[in-house]
C-alpha positions in Angstrom: 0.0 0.0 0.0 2.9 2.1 1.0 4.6 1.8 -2.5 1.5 2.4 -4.3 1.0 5.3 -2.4 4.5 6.8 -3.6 4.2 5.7 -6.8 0.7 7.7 -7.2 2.6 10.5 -5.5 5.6 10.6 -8.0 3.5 10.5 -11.0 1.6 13.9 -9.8 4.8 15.5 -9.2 6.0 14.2 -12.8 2.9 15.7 -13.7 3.7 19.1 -12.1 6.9 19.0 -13.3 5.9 18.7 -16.6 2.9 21.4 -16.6 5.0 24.4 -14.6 8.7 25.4 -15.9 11.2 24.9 -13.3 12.5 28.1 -11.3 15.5 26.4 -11.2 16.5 26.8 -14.6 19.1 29.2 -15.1 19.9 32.1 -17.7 22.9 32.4 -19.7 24.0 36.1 -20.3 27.6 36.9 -22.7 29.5 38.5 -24.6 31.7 38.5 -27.1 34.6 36.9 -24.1 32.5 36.6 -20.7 29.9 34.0 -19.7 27.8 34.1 -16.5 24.8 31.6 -15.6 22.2 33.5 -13.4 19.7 31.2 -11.2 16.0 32.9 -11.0 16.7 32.7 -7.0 20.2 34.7 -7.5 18.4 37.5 -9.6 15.5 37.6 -7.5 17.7 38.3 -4.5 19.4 41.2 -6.6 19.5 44.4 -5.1 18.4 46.1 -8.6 15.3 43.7 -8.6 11.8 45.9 -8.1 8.0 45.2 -9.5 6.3 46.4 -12.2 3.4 46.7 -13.6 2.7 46.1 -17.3 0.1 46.3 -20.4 1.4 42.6 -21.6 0.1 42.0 -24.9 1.3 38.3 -24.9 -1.1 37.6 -21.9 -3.2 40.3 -22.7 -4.1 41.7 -19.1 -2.5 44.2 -16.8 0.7 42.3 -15.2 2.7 43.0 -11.9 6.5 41.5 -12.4 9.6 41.2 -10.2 12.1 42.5 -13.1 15.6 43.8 -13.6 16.1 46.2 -15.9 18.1 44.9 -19.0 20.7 47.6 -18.0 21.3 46.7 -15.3 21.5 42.9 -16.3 24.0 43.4 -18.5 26.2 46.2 -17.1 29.2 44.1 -16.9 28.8 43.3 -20.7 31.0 45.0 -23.9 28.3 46.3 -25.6 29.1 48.3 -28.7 26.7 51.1 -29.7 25.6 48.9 -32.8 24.9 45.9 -31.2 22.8 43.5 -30.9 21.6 41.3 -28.3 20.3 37.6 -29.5 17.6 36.4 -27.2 17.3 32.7 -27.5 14.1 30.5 -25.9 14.3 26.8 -24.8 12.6 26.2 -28.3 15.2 27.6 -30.0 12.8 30.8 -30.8 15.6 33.1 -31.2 15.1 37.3 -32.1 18.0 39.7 -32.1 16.9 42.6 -30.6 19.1 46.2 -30.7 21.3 46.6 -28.0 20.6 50.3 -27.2 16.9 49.6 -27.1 17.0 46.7 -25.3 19.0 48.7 -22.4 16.8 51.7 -22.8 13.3 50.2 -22.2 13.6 46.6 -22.0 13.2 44.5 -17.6 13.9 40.7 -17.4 10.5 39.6 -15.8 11.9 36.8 -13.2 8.6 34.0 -12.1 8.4 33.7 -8.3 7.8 30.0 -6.7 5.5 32.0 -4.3 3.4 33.9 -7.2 3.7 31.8 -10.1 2.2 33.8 -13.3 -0.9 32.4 -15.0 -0.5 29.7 -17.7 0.3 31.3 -21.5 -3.3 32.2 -23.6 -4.5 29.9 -26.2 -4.9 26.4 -24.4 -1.0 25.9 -22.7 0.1 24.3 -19.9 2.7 26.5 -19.2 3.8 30.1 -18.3 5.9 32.5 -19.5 8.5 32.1 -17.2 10.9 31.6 -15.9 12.8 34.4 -17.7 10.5 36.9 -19.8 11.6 39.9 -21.4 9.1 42.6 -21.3 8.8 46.1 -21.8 7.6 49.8 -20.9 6.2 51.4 -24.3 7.4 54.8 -25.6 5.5 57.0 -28.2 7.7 56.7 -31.3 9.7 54.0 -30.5 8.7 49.9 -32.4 8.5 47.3 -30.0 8.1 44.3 -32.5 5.9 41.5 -30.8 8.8 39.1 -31.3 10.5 41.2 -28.6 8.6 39.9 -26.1 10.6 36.9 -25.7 9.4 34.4 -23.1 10.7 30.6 -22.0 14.0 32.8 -22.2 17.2 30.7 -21.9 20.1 32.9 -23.2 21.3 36.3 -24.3 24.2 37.0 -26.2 25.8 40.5 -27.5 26.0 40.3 -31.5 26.9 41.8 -34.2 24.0 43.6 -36.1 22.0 40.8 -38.3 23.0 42.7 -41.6 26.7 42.5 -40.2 26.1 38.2 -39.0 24.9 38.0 -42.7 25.6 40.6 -45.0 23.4 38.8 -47.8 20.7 40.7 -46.0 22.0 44.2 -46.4 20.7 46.7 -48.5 23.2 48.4 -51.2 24.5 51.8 -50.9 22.9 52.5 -54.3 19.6 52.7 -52.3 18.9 56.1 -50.9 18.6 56.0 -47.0 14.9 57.1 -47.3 13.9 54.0 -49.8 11.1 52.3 -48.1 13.4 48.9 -48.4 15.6 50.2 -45.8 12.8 50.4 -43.6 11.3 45.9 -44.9 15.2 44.8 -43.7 14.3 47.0 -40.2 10.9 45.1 -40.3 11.9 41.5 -41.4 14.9 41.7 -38.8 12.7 42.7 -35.8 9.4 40.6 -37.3 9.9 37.6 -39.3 14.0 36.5 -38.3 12.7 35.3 -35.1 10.9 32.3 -37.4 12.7 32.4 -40.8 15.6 32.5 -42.0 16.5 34.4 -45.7 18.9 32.5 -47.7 20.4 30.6 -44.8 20.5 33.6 -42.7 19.5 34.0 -39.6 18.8 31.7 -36.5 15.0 30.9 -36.6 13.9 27.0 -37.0 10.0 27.9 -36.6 9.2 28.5 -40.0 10.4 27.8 -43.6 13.6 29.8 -45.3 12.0 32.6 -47.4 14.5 32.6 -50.2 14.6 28.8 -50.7 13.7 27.7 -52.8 11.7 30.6 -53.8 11.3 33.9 -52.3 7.7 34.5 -51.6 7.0 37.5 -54.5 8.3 35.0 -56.8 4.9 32.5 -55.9 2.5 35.1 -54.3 0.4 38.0 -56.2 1.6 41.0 -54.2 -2.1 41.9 -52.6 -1.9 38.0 -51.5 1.3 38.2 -50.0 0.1 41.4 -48.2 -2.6 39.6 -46.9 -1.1 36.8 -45.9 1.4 38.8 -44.1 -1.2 40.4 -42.0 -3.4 37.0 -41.5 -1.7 33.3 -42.9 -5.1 31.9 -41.9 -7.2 34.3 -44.3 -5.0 33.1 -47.2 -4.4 29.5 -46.5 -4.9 27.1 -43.4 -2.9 23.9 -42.3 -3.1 22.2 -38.5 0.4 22.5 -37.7 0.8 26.0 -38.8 2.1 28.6 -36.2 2.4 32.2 -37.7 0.3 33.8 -36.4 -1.6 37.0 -37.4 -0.3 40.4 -36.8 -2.9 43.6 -35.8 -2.2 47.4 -37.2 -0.4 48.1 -34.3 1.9 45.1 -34.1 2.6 45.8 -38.0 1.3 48.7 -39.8 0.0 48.5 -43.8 3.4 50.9 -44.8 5.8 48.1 -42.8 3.9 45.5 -44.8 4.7 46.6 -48.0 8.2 47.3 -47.0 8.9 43.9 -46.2 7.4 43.2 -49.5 9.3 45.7 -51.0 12.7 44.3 -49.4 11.8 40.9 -50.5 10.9 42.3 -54.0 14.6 43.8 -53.6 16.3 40.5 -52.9 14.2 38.1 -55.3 16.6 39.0 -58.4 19.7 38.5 -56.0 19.8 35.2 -55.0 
């Protein structure tokens, strides 16, 4: 009876386990020559730690968090005024995010065992924790919706994508104000955390969108648009994951820039 008991008990802890993400997972923070491992106990104990309170549009509620802000995280760090940071998730989700912004608006939202944060929207069994970048908005300043990085396991300082890969770069033939400028901006902060162009990039969510075929070589350019703003309007599958992106996650002119950019590359494979 005795053994039966403990073996009901272990298979609910297995259970729990498997439903909540441990707050013993750590967080890997570096450079381009330093390494540190943070515990979410050792940052919670930080003297920089405070709360927050946030308009989270991943969970789409007002949100209290114990944070520290991303300066302060990585104030030890050789940053370079043109860097990046590469946030990485335990799925390998992986967005590079500026440097400078990142340090100017961006927290590290840290899950407490005693006020564990409320399972993710749309049916999952897990939070967003226990590492979460989130931010405070400014007027004027694009917070792509891939920033909001959650089940965070590492950040790295980077070069710029367009330095990583310079396959992605636009020419210096193109005047600074072209609108294709602005679709490499966009498809770096957007679509890079899911696709990769030509082999660049880190994402494994979603297909390469120069390989075979870049997209404006297969879609009708109102189509693309479309499917840019909603896949699911266009076409539907049961494993697909892109999801659909609102006016202010991704306005109509950032649209057709990343057509635009795409349009740009097509001819340059």
């Amino acid at each position: 009876m005795i053994r039966l008991l403990l073996l009901v008990l272990g298979i609910v802890a297995a259970i729990g386990a498997a439903r909540s993400p441990s707050l013993a997972q750590s967080l890997e923070v570096a450079d381009r020559g330093t390494t540190k491992t943070f515990t979410a106990a050792q940052l919670l104990t930080d003297k920089a730690a405070r709360s927050i309170v946030i308009a989270d549009p991943v969970y789409k509620r007002t949100m209290t968090y114990r944070v520290i802000a991303m300066a302060d995280l990585l104030r030890d760090l050789k940053v370079g005024s043109d860097d990046y940071v590469q946030a990485r998730a335990v799925d390998n989700f992986s967005v590079a995010i500026p440097a400078a912004l990142l340090k100017a608006g961006a927290f590290l939202a840290i899950e407490t065992a005693a006020a564990p944060w409320p399972k993710l929207p749309g049916g999952s069994n897990a939070t967003a924790g226990p590492f979460y970048i989130v931010w405070q908005r400014r007027p004027g300043i694009d917070i792509s919706s891939e920033y909001w990085a959650y089940h965070l396991a590492a950040l790295t300082v980077t070069d710029s994508p367009a330095k990583r890969w310079p396959d992605l770069a636009v020419g210096v033939d193109i005047p600074a104000t072209d609108r294709i400028h602005r679709g490499l901006d966009r498809f770096v902060a957007v679509c890079m955390a899911c696709h990769r162009f030509a082999g660049a990039g880190e994402g494994m969510q979603g297909p390469d969108l120069a390989r075979p075929m870049n997209p404006v070589d297969y879609f009708q350019p109102e189509a693309l648009r479309k499917f840019l703003r909603d896949p699911k309007s266009v076409r539907d599958w049961p494993e697909q994951k892109m999801p659909a992106f609102s006016e202010e996650m991704l306005s109509a002119a950032d649209i057709d820039a990343i057509v635009a950019w795409l349009a740009y590359k097509a001819p340059r494979r």
